[in-house]
C-alpha positions as CSV (number, residue, x, y, z in Angstrom):
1,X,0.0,0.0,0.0
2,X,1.0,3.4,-1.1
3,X,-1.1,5.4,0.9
4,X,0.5,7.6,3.4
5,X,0.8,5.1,6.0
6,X,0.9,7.2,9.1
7,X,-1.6,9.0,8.3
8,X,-4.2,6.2,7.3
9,X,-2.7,4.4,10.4
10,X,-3.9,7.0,12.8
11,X,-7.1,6.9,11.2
12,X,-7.9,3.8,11.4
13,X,-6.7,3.7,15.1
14,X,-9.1,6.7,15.7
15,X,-11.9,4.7,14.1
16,X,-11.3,1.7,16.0
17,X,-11.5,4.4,19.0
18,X,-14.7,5.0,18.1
19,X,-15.9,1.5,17.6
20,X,-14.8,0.6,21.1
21,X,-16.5,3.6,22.1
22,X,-19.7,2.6,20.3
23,X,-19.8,-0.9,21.8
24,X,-19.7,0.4,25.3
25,X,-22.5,2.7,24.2
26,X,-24.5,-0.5,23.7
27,X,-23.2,-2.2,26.3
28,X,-24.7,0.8,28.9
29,X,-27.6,0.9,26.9
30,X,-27.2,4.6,25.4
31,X,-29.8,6.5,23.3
32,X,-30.6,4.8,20.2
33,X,-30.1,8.6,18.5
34,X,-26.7,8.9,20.4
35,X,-25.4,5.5,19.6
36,X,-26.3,6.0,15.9
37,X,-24.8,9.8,15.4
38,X,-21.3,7.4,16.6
39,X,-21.9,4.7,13.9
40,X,-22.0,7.7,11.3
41,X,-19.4,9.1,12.3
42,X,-17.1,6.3,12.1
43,X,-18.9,5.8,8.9
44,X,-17.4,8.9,7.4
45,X,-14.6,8.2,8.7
46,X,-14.0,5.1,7.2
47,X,-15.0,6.3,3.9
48,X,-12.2,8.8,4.3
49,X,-10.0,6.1,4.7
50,X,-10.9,4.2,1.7
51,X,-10.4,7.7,0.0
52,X,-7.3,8.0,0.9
53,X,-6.3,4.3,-0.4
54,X,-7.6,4.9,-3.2
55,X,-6.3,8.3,-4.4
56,X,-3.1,6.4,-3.2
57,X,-3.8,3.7,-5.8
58,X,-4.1,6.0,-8.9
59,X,-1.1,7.9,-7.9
60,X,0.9,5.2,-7.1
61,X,-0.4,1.9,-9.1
62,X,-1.8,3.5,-11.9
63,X,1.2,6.0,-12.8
64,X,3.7,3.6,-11.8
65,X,2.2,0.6,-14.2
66,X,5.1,-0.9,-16.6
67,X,2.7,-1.0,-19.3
68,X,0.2,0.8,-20.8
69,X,-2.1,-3.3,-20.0
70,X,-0.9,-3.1,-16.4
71,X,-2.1,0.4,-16.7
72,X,-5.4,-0.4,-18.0
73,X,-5.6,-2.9,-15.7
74,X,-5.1,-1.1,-12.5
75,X,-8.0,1.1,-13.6
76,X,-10.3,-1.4,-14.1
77,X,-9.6,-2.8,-11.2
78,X,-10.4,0.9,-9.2
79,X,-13.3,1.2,-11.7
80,X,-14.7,-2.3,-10.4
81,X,-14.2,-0.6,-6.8
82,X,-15.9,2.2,-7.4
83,X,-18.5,0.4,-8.4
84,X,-19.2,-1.5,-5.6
85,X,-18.8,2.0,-3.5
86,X,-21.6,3.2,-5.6
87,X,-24.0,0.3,-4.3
């Protein structure tokens, strides 16, 4: 992975934060309203996250394909991601 590590490390660490933080939520039997506001939050989160791996991808995989059919296929392959993003 190309993807600024440390940053998408930290991240991910914060989101797993939140996760915990969500479960205990539960566990104490929070406000429905309150628990979900966390699980969107992470949500965003998470997509920002997958953002960040994928800009990572076309600036790394893509640009850095041998040839211009590993370069195609690198974008089908994010294409085929994006797709499933869009569902």
């Amino acid at each position: 992975m190309q993807a600024e590590k440390t940053k998408v490390d930290r991240l991910l660490k914060t989101a797993r934060g939140q996760l915990d933080g969500i479960l205990r939520m539960v566990e104490e039997d929070r406000y429905c309203l309150d628990i979900s506001q966390q699980l969107m939050a992470t949500e965003a989160m998470l997509k920002r996250i997958n953002k960040e791996i994928l800009a990572a991808h076309l600036k790394h995989c893509v640009e850095h394909a041998e040839t211009p059919a590993q370069r195609e296929e690198k974008i089908d392959e994010l294409v085929g991601m994006l797709d499933k993003l869009m569902k």
